[in-house]
N, C-alpha and C positions, 0 to 999 in steps of 0.2 A: 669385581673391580677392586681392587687395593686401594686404600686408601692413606696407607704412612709407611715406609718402612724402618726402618732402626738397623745398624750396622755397621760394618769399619770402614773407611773412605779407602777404595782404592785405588780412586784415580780420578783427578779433580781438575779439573780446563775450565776456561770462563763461560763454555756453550757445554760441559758435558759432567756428569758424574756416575762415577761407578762405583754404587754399593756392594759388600758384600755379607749377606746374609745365609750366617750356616752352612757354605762353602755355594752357593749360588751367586754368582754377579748381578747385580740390576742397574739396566745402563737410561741414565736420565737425561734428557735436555734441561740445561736450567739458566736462568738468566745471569747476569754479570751480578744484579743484588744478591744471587743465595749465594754464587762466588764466593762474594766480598764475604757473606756472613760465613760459613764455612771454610775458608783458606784457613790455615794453619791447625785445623780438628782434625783428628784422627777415627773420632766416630762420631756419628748423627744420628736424628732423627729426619726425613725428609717426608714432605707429603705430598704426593701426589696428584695428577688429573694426568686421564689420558684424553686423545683427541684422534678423531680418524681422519688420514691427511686426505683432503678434497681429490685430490689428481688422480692418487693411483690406491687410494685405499686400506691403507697400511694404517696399523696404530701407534702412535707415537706418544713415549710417557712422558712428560714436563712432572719435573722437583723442584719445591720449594724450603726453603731452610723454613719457614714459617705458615702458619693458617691464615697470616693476614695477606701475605704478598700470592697466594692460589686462588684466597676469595678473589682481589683486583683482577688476577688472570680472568678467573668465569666471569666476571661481569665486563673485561673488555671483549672477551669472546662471542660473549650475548649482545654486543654491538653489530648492527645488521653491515656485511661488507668487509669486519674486523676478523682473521685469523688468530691462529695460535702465535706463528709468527710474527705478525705486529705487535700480538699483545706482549712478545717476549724482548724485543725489541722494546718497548714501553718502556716495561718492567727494567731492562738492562741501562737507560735513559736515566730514568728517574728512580726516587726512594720511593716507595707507599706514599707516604707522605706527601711528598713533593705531587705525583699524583692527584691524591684526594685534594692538593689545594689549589692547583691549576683546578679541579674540574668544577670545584664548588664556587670558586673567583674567575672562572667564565675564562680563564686566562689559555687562548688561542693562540698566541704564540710559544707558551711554553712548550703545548701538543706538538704544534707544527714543527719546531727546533728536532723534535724526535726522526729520525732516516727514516723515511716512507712515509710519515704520515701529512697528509696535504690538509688541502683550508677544509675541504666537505669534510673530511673524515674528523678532523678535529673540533669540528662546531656538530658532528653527528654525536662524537662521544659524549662531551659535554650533555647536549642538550638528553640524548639514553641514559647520562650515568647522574649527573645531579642528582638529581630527589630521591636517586636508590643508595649514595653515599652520605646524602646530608642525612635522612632517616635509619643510615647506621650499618647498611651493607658493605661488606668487604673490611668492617672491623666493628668491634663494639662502639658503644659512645665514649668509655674512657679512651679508645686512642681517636676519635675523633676529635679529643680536647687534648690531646699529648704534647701538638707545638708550641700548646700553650703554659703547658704541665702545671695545669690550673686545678688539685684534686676540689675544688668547691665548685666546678661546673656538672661533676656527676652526682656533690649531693643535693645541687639547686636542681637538677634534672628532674632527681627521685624525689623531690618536694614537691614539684609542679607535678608531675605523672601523677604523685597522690591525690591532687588537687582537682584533677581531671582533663590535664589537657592532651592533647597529641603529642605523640615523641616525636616525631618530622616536627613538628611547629616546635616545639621545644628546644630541639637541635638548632633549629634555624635561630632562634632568638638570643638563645645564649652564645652561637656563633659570632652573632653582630653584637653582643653585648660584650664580648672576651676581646675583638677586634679592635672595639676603642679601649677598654681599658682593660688589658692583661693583666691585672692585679684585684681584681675585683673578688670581694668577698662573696660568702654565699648569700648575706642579706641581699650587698647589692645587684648579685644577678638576679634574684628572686622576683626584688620590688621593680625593677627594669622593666625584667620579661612580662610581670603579671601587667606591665603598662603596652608590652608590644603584644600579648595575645587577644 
């Protein structure tokens, strides 16, 4: 299974890309985000997931300009009822970002706003994807604190880790502690958290 390829862009649509590698084409589905990231490059790196389409069988490859927006893919994919195609649809909706904070702030109508996805399906992602994106799936802890581009929530993270706590519980805390005050030093996330764990 491949898993990145690297090549010249030779043909780039909001649903399609065709790499070419060493005079081989590789022709990818991708969403409106890697679009956007890719429009105007003439070469990349893209990385991959393939998916066998349910209907009739066939394998279909999905590119992503990034590792973080392929993680979001598997883990909407791993959504019992969710396809390739919704989750590309998501992806093509929302940034990562915008994403992970609908799912982690419960926020149901952002899901919903997305074509196709209804009330079950958005209160299913949520409730499947939470605890696997607050504890860090689908990107490290540093872009879990990126909206906030707080670099003293990664080294209170690695203060309390050392200390012995849980990283899910960790993320969780410094989450609601960066939420009220996005300026927060590393003492004050520290002495916060060690009052929320």
């Amino acid at each position: 299974m491949l898993d990145y390829i690297s090549g010249r862009i030779v043909e780039l649509t909001p649903t399609r890309i065709v790499i070419d590698n060493q005079g081989l084409g590789y022709s990818l589905e991708v969403s409106l985000q890697t679009y956007e990231a890719l429009e105007g490059k003439k070469e990349s790196t893209i990385y991959i997931q393939s998916q066998i389409n349910q209907r009739d069988g066939t394998q279909v490859d999905y590119g992503f300009a990034g590792k973080e927006e392929r993680e979001l893919f598997r883990l909407i994919t791993g959504v019992s009822g969710m396809g390739a195609s919704s989750a590309r649809m998501i992806l093509s909706s929302l940034t990562s970002e915008e994403l992970r904070q609908a799912i982690i702030s419960e926020n149901v109508s952002a899901l919903k706003a997305v074509k196709g996805i209804g009330l079950k399906s958005a209160q299913r992602m949520i409730l499947e994807l939470k605890d696997k994106i607050v504890k860090g799936d689908g990107s490290g802890s540093d872009v879990l604190f990126a909206s906030e581009s707080n670099a003293a929530a990664d080294e209170a993270s690695s203060a309390l880790q050392m200390l012995g706590f849980a990283k899910p519980n960790i993320n969780k805390a410094i989450q609601a502690i960066l939420k009220a005050n996005p300026k927060a030093t590393v003492e004050q996330i520290i002495k916060s958290a060690l009052q929320m764990l």
